[in-house]
Every structure is written in C-alpha cells, then in structure tokens.
C-alpha positions in Angstrom: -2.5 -9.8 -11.8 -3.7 -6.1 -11.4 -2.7 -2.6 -10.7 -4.2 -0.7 -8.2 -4.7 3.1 -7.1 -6.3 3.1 -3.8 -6.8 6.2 -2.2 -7.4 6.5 1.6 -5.6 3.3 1.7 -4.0 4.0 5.2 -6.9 3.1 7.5 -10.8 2.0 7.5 -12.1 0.4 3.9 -9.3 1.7 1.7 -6.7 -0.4 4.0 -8.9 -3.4 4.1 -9.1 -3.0 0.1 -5.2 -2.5 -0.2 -4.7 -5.7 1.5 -7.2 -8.0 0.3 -5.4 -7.2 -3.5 -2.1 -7.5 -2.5 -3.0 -11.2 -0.7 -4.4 -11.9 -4.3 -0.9 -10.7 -5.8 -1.8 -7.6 -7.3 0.6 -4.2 -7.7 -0.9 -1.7 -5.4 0.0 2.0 -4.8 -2.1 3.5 -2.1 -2.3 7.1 -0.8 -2.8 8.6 2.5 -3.4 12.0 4.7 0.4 11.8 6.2 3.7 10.5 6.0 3.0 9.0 9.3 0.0 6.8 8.4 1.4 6.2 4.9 4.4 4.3 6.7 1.9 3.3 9.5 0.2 1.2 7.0 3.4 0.5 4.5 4.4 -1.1 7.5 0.9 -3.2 8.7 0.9 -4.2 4.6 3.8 -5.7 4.4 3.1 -7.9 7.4 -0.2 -9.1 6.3 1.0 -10.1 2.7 4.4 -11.5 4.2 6.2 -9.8 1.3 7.8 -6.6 2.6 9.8 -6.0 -0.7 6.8 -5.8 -2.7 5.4 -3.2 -0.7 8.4 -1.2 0.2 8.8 -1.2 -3.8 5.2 0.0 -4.3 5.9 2.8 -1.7 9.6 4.2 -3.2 7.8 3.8 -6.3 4.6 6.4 -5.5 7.1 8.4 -3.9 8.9 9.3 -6.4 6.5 9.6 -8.6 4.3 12.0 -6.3 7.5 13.9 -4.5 
C-alpha cells in the first residue's frame, strides 16, 4: 500500500489516476481548482472504489491540513 498526492485530481488524467490507486488500495489525497469539483469528485471516488469512508477520511484529512 501507497500514499498519494495527486494534484488536478478532480477531473481529466489526475481523476483517472486518483481512482485507479484507490481500486489498488492506496491512501490518496487529491487537490483541485474548487470546493465544488473537490466534492464533485470526493463524491464520484467514493463510488468507484465502493468505500466512501476511506475517501471521506482522505478528504477531512487534506482539509484540515490545507484549511
């Protein structure tokens, strides 16, 4: 298992890239442009992976940690 940064991870390659490591079971924070597409995609993440804890945990985490 692996940590992740993935920045642009709201849309396009970085989304695609976010995903593929969470189906693998990696820890990845991801960044975005706006609130919006960050919980756009917090949102489309958890549904792919089928584990909506481990990504809502990722995103309170980066939160915090970012403001």
């Amino acid at each position: 298992m692996a940590v992740a940064l993935v920045t642009g991870g709201t849309r396009g390659i970085g989304f695609a890239v976010a995903k593929a490591l969470l189906e693998r079971g990696d820890h990845v924070a991801f960044t975005g442009t706006s609130d919006d597409g960050i919980l756009r995609a917090e949102h489309a993440l958890a549904a792919a992976v089928n584990d909506p804890t481990r990504v809502m945990e990722a995103y309170l985490a980066n939160t915090q940690a970012l403001g």
